[in-house]
Steps between C-alpha positions, in 0.01 A plus 500: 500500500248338245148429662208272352270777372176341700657570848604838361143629421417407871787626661460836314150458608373569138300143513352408882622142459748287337255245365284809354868596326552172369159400394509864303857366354316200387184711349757684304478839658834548639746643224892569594676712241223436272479127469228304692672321859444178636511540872873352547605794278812664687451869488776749623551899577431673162242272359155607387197318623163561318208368702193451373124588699235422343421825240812651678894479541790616697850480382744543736919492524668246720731753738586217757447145608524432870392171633289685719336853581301634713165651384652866534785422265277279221441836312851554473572135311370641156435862361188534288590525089194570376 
């Protein structure tokens, strides 16, 4: 099931909050399979987000998209690419 990529960085915990994930969206450092997202961007199992931190970045692979999870299972959303 598709999910809006902003609530996906928060439930997969890789962003603390879901305005933080969209204002990053906004500020152009969210990138899903390459190209820049807008926060309404649907994102599914198999994508590639590349988030942007300042001088660093973590890419990850979308490997589910629950509507929710618990703290103990946000690890388990995405493996780490690079």
């Amino acid at each position: 099931m598709p999910m809006r990529v902003d609530k996906y960085l928060k439930i997969a915990r890789l962003i603390k909050r879901r305005t933080v994930a969209h204002d990053a969206c906004e500020e152009s450092r969210i990138f899903v399979n390459g190209k820049e997202a807008k926060p309404g961007k649907d994102i599914k199992p198999g994508d590639e987000i590349r988030i942007v931190f300042g001088n660093s970045e973590v890419k990850v692979r979308v490997v589910s998209t629950p509507e929710h999870a618990s703290k103990d299972d946000a690890a388990s959303l995405y493996e780490v690419v690079e």
